[in-house]
N, CA, C and O atoms as CSV, one atom per row, in Angstrom:
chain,resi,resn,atom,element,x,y,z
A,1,UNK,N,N,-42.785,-178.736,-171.658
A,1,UNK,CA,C,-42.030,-178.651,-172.873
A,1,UNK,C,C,-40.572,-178.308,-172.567
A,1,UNK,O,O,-39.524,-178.758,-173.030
A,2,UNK,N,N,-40.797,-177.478,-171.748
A,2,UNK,CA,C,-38.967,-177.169,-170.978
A,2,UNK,C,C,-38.170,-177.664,-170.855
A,2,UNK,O,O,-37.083,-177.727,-171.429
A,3,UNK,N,N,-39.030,-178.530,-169.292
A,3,UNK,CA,C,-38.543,-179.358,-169.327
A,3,UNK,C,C,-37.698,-181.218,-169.935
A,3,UNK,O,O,-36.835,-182.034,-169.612
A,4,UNK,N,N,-38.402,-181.038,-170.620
A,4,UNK,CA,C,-38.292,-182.020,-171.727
A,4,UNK,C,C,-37.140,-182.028,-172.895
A,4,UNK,O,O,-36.396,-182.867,-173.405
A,5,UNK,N,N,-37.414,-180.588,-173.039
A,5,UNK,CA,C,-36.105,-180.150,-173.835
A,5,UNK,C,C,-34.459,-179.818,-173.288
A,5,UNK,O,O,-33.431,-179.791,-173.965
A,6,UNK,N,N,-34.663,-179.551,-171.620
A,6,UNK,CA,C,-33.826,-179.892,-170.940
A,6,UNK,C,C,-33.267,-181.251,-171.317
A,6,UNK,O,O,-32.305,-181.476,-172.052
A,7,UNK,N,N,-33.928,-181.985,-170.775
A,7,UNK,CA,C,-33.319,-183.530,-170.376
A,7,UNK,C,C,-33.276,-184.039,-172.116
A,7,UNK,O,O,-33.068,-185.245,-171.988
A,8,UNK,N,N,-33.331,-183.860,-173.114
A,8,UNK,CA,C,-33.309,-184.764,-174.279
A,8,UNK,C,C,-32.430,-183.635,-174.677
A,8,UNK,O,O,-31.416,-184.201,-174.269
A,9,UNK,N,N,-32.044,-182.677,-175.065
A,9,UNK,CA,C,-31.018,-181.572,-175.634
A,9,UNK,C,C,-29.840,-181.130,-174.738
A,9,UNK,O,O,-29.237,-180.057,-174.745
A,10,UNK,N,N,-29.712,-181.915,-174.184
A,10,UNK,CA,C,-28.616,-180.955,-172.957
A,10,UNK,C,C,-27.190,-180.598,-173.458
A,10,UNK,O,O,-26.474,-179.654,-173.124
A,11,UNK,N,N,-26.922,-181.785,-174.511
A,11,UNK,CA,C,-25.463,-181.219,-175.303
A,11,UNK,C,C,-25.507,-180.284,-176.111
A,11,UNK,O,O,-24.586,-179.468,-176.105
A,12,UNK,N,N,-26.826,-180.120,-177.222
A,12,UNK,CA,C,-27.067,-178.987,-177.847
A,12,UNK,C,C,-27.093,-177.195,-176.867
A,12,UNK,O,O,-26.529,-176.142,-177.166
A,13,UNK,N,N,-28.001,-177.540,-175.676
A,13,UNK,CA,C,-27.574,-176.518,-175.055
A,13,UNK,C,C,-26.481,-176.225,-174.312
A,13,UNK,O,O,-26.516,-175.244,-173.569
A,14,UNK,N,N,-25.210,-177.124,-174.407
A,14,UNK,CA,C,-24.202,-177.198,-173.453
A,14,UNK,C,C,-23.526,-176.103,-174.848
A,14,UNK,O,O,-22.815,-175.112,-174.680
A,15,UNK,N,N,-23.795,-176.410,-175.582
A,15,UNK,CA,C,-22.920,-175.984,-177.294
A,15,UNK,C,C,-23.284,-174.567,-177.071
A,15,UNK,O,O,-22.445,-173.687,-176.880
A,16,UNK,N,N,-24.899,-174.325,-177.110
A,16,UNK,CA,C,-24.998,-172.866,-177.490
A,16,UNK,C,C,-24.636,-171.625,-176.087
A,16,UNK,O,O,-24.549,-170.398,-176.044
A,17,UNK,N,N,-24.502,-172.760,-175.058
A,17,UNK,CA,C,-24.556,-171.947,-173.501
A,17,UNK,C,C,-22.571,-171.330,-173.475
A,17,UNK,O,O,-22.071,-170.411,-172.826
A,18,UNK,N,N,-21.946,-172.265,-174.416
A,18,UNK,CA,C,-20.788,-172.045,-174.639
A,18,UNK,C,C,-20.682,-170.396,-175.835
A,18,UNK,O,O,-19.963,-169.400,-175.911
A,19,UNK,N,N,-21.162,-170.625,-176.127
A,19,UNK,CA,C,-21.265,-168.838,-176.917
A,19,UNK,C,C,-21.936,-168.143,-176.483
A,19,UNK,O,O,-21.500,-167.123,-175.951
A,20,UNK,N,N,-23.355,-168.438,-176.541
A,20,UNK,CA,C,-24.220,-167.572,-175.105
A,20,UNK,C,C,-24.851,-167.921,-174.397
A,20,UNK,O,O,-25.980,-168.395,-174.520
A,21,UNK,N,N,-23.683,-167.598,-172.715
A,21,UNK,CA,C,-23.984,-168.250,-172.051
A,21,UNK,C,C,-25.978,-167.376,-171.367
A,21,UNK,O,O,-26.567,-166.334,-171.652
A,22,UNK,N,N,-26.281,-168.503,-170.481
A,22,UNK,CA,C,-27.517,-168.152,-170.146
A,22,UNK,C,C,-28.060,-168.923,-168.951
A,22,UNK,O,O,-27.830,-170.131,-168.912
A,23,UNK,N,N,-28.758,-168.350,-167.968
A,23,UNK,CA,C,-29.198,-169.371,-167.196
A,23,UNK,C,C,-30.498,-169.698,-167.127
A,23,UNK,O,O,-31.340,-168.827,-167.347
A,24,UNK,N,N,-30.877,-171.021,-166.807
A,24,UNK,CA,C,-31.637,-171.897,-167.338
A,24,UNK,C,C,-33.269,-171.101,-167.047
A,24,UNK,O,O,-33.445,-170.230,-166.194
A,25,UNK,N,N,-34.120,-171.530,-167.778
A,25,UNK,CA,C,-35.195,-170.431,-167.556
A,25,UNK,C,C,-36.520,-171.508,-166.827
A,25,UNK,O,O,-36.985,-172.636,-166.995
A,26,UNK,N,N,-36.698,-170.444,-166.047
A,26,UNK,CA,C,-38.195,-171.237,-164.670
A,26,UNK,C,C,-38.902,-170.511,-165.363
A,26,UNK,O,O,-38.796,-169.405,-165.893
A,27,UNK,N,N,-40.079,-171.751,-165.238
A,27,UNK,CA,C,-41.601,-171.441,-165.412
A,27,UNK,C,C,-42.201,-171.622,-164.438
A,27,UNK,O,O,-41.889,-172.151,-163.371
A,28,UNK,N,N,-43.408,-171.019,-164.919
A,28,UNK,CA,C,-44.445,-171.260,-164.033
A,28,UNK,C,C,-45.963,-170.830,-164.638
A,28,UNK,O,O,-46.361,-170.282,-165.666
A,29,UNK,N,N,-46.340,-171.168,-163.900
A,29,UNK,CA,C,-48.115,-171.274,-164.384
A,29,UNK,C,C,-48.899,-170.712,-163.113
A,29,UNK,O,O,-48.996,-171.337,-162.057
A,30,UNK,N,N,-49.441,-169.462,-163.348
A,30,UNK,CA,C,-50.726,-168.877,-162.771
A,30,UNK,C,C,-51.897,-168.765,-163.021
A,30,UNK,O,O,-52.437,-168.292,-164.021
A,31,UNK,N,N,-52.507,-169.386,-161.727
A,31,UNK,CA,C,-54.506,-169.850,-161.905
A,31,UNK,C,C,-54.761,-168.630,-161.995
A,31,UNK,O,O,-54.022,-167.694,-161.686
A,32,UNK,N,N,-56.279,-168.582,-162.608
A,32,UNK,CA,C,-57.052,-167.055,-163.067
A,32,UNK,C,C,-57.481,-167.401,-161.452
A,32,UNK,O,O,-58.595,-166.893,-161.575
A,33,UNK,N,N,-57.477,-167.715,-160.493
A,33,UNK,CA,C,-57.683,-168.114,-159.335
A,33,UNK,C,C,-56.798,-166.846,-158.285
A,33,UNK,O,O,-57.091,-165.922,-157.526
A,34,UNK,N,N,-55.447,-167.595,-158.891
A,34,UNK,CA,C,-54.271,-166.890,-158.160
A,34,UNK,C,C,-54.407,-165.536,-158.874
A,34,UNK,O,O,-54.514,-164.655,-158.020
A,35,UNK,N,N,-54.434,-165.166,-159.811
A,35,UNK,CA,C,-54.240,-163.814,-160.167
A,35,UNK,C,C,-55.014,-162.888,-159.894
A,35,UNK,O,O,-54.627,-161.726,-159.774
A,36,UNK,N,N,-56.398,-163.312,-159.733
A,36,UNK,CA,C,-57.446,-162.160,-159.256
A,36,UNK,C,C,-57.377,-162.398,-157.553
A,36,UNK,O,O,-58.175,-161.688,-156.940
A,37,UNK,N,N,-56.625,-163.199,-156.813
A,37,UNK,CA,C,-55.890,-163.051,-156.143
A,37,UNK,C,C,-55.102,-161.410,-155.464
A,37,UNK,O,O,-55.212,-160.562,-154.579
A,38,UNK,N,N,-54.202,-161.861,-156.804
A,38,UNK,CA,C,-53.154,-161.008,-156.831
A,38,UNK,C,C,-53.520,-159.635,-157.047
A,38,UNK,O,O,-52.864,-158.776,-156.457
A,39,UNK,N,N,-54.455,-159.298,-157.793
A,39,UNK,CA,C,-54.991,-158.147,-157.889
A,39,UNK,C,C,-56.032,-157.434,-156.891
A,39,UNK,O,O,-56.420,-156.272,-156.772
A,40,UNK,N,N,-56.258,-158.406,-156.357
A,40,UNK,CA,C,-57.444,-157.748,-155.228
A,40,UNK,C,C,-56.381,-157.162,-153.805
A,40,UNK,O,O,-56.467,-156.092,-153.202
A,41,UNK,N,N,-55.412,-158.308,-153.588
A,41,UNK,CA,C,-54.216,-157.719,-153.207
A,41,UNK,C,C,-53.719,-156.495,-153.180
A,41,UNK,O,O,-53.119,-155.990,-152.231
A,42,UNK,N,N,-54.014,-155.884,-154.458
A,42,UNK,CA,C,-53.282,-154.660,-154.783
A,42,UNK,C,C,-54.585,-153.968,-154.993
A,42,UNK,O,O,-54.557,-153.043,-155.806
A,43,UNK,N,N,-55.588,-154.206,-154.484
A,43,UNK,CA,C,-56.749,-152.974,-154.889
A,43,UNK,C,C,-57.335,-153.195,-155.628
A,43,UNK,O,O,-58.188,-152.352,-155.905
A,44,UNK,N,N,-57.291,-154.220,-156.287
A,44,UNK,CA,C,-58.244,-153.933,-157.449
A,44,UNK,C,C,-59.133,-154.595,-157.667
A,44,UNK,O,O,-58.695,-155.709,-157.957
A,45,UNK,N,N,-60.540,-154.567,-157.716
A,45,UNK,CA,C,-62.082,-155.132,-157.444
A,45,UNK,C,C,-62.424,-155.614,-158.381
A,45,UNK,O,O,-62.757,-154.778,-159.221
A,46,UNK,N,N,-62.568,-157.114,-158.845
A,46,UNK,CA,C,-63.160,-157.224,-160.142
A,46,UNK,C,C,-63.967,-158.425,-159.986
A,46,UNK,O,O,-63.583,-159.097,-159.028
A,47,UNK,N,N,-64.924,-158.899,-160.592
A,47,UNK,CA,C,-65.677,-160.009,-160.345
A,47,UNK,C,C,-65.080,-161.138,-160.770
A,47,UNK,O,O,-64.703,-161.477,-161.892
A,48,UNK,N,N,-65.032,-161.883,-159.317
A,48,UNK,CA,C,-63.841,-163.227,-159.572
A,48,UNK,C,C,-64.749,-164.010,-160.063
A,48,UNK,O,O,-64.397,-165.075,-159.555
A,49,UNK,N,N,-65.562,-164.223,-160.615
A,49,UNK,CA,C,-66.182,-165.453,-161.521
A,49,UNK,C,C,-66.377,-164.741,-162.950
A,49,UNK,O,O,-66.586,-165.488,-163.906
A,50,UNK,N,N,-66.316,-163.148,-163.201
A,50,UNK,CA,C,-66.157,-163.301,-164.662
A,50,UNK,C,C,-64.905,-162.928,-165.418
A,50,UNK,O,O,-63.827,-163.084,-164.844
A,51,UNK,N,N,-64.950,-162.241,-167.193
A,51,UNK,CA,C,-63.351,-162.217,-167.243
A,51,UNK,C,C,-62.843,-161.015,-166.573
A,51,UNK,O,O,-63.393,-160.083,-165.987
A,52,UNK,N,N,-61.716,-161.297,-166.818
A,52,UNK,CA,C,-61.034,-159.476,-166.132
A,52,UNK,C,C,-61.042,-158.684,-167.405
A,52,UNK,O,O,-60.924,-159.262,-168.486
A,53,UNK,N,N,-61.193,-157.232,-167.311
A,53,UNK,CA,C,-60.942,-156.419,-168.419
A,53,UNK,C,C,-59.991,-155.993,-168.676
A,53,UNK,O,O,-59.010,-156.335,-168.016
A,54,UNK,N,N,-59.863,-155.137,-169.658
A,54,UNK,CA,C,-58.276,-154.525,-170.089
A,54,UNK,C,C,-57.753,-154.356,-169.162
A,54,UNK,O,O,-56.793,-155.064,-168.856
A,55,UNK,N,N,-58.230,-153.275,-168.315
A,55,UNK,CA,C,-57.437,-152.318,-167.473
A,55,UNK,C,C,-56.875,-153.468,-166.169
A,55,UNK,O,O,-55.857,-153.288,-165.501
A,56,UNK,N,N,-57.605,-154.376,-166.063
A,56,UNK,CA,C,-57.286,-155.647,-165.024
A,56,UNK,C,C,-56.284,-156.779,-165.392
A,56,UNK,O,O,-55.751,-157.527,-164.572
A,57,UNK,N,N,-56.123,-156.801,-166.571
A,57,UNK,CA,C,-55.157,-157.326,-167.139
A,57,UNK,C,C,-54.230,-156.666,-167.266
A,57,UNK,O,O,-53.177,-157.096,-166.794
A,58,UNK,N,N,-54.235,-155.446,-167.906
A,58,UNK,CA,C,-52.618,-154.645,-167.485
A,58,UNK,C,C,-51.963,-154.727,-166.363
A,58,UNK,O,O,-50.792,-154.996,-166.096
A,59,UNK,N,N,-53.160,-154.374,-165.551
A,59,UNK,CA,C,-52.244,-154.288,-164.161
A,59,UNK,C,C,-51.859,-155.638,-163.743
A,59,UNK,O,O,-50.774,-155.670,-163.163
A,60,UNK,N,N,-52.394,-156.643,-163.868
A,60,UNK,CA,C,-51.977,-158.114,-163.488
A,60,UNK,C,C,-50.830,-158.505,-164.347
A,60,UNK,O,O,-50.314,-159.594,-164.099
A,61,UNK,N,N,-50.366,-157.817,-165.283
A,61,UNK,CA,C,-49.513,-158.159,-166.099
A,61,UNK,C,C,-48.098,-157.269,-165.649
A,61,UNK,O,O,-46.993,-157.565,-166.102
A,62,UNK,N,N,-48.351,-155.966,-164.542
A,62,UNK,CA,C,-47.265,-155.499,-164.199
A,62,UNK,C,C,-47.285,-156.198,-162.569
A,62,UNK,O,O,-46.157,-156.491,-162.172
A,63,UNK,N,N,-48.198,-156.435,-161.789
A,63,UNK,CA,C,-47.673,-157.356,-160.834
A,63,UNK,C,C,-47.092,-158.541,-161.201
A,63,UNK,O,O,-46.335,-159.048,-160.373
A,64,UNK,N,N,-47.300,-159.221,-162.460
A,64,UNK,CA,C,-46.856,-160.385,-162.640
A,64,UNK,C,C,-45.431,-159.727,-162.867
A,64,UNK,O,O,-44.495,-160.339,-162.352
A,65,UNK,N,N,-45.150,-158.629,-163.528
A,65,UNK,CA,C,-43.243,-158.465,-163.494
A,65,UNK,C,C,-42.791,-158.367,-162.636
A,65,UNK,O,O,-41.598,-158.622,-162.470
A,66,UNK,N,N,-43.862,-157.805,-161.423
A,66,UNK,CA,C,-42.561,-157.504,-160.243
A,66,UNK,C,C,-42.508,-158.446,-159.336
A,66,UNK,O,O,-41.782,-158.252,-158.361
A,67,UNK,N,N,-43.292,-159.729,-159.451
A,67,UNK,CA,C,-43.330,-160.609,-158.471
A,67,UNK,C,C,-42.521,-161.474,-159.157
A,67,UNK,O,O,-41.618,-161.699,-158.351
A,68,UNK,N,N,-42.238,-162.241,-160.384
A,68,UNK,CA,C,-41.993,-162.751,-160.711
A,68,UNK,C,C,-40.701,-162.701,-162.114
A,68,UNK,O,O,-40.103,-163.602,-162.702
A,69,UNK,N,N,-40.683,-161.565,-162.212
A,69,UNK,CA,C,-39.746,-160.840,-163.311
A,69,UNK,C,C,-40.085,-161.679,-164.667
A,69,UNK,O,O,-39.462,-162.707,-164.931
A,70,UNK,N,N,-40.849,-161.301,-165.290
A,70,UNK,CA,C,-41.367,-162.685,-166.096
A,70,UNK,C,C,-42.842,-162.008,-166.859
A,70,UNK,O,O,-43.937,-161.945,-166.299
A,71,UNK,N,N,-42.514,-161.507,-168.359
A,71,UNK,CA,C,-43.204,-160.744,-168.872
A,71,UNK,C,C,-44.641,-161.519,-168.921
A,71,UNK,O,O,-44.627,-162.745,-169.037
A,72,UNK,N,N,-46.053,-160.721,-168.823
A,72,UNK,CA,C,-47.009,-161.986,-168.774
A,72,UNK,C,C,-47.352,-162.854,-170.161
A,72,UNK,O,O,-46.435,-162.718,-170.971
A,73,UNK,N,N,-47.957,-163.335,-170.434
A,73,UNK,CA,C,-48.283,-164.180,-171.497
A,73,UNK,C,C,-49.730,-165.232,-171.646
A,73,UNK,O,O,-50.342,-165.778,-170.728
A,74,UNK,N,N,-49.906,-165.264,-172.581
A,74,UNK,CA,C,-51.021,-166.315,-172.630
A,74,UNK,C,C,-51.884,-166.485,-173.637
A,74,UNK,O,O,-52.413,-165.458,-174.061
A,75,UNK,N,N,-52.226,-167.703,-174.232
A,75,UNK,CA,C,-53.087,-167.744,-175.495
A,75,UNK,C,C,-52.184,-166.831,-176.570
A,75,UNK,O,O,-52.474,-165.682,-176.902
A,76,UNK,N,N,-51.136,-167.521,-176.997
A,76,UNK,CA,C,-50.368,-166.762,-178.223
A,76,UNK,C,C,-49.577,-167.946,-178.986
A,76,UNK,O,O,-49.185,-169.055,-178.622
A,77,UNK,N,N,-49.544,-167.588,-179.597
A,77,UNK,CA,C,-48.386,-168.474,-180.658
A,77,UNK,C,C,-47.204,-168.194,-180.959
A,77,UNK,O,O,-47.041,-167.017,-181.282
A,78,UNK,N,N,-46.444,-168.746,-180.972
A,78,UNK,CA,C,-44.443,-168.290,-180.797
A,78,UNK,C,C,-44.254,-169.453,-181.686
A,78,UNK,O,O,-44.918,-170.488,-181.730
A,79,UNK,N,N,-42.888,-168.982,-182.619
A,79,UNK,CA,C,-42.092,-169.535,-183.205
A,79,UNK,C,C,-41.345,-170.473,-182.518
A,79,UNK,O,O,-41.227,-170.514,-181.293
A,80,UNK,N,N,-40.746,-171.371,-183.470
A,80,UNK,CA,C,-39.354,-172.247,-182.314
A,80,UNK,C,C,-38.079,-171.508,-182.012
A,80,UNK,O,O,-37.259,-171.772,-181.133
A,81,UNK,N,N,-38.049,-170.181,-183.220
A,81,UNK,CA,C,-37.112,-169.547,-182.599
A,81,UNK,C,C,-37.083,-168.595,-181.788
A,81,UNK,O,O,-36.017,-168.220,-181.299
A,82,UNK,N,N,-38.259,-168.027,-181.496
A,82,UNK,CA,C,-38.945,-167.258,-180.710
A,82,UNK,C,C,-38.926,-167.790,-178.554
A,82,UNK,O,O,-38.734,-167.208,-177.487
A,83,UNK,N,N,-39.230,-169.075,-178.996
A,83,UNK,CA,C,-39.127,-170.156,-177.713
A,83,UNK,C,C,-37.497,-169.891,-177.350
A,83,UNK,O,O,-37.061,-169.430,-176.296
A,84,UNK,N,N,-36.728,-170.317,-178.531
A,84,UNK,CA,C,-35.589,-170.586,-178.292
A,84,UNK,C,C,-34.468,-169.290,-177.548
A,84,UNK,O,O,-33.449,-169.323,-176.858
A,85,UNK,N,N,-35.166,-168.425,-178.031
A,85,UNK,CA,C,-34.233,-167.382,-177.878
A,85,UNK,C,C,-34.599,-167.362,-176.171
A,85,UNK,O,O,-33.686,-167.562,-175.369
A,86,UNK,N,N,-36.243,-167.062,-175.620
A,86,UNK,CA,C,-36.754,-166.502,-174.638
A,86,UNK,C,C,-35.979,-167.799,-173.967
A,86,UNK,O,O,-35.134,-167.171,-173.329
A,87,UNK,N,N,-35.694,-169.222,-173.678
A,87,UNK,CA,C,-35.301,-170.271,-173.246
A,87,UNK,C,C,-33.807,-170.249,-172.816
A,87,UNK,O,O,-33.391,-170.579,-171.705
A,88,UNK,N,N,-32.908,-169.719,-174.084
A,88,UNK,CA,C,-31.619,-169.147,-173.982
A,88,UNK,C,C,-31.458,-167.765,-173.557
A,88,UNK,O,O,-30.379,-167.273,-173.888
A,89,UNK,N,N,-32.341,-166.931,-172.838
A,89,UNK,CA,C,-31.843,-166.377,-172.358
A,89,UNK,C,C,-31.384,-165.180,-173.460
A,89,UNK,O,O,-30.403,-164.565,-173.043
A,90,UNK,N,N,-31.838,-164.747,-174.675
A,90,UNK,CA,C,-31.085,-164.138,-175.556
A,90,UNK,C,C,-31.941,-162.917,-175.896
A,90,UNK,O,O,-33.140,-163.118,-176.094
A,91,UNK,N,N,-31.562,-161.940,-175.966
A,91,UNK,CA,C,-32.138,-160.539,-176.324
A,91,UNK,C,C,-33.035,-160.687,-177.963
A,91,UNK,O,O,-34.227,-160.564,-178.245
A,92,UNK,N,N,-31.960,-160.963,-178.697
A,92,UNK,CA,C,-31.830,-160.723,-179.947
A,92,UNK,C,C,-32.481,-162.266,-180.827
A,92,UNK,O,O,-31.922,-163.355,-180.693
A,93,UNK,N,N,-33.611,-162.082,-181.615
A,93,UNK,CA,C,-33.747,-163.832,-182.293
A,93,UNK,C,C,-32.874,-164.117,-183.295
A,93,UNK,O,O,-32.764,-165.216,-183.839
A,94,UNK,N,N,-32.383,-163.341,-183.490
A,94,UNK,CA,C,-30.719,-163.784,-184.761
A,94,UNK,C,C,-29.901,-164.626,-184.129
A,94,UNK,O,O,-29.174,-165.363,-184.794
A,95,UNK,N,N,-29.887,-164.652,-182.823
A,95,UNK,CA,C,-29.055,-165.139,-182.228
A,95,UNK,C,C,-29.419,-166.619,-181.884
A,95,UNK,O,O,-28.720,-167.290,-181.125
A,96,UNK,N,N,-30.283,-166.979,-182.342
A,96,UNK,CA,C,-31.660,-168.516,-182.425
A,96,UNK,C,C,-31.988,-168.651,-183.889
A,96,UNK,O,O,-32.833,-169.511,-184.137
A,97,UNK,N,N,-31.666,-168.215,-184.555
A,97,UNK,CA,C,-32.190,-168.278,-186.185
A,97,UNK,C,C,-31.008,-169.026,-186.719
A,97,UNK,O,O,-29.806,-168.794,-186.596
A,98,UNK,N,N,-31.711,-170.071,-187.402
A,98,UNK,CA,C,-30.734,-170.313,-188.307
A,98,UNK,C,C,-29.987,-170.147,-189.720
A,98,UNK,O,O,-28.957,-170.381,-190.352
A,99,UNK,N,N,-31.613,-169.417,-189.757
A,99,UNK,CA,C,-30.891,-168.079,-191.107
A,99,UNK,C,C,-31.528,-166.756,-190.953
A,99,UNK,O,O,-32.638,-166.444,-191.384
A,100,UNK,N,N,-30.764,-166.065,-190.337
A,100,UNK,CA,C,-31.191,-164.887,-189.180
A,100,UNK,C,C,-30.815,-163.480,-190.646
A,100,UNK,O,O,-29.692,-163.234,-191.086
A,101,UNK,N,N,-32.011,-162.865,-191.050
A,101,UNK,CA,C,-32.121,-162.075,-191.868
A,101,UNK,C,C,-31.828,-160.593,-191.737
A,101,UNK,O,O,-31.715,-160.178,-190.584
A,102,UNK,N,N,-31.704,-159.823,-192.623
A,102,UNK,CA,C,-31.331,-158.509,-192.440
A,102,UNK,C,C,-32.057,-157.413,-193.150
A,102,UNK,O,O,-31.951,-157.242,-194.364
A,103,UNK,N,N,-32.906,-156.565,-192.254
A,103,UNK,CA,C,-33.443,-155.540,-193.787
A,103,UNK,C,C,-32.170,-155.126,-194.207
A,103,UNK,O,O,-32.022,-155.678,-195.297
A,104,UNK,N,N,-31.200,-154.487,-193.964
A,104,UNK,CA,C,-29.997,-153.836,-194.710
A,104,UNK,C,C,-29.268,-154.823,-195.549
A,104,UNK,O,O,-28.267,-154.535,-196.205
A,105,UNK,N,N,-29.837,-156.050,-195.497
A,105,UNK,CA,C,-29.061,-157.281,-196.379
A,105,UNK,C,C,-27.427,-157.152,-195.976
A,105,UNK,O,O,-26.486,-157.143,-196.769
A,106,UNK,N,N,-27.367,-157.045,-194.337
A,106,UNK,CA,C,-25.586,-157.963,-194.261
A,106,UNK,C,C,-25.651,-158.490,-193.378
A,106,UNK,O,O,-26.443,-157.906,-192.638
A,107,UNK,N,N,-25.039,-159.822,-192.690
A,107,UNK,CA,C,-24.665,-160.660,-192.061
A,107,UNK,C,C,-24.156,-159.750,-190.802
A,107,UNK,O,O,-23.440,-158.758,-190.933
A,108,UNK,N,N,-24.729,-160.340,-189.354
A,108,UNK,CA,C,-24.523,-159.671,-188.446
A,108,UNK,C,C,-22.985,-160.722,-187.636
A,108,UNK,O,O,-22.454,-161.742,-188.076
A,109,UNK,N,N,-22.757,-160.144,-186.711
A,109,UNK,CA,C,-21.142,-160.649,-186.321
A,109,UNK,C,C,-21.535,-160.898,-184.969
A,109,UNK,O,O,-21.396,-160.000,-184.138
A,110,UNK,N,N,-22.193,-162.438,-184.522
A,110,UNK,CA,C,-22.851,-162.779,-183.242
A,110,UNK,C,C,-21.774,-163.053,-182.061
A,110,UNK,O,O,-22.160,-163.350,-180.930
C-alpha cells in the first residue's frame, strides 16, 4: 500500500513534505516464525506452534522497538488519516485531517 502510494502521489507528498517535512517510512513484515524467534532469543520459552500470550506479546512488542524502532502492530483498523499521519512522519493527526477538530472549539496554527 506504501508503496503504491509512493509512486502514484509523489507530488501530493512533495506538497505536504514542503510544510512537514518527513522521511519516507520503511516497512516491514514479521513471521510469527521470526518473532518467536526473537523471543526465545531473549529468554523467553513459549510453544512455537501455539499462540503467544499476553505477557509474550508484550515483550515481543518491546523487542520489536528496539530492533526495529517501529511500534508493534497487527490485526487493527486505522483511519486514512491515521495511515497518513504515521506515513508522514507526523506526531499530531490534525496535521493529516482535513477538518482537524477541537474540544476547546479553536482552530489550531499548524
Amino acid at each position: 500500500m506504501f508503496d503504491k502510494l509512493n509512486e502514484t502521489c509523489q507530488k501530493e507528498l512533495d506538497a505536504i513534505g514542503k510544510q512537514y517535512p518527513f522521511k519516507p517510512l520503511k516497512t516491514f513484515r514479521l513471521t510469527f516464525e521470526e518473532g518467536v524467534q526473537m523471543l526465545k532469543e531473549a529468554g523467553v520459552e513459549d510453544d512455537p506452534l501455539g499462540d503467544l500470550n499476553t505477557e509474550s506479546e508484550r515483550t515481543l512488542g518491546k523487542l520489536i522497538l528496539e530492533k526495529y524502532c517501529a511500534p508493534p502492530h497487527g490485526r487493527f483498523g486505522a483511519g486514512l488519516e491515521r495511515i497518513l499521519m504515521l506515513f508522514c512522519g507526523r506526531q499530531n493527526i490534525c496535521q493529516t485531517s482535513l477538518f482537524p477538530g477541537d474540544p476547546r472549539g479553536y482552530d489550531h496554527d499548524f
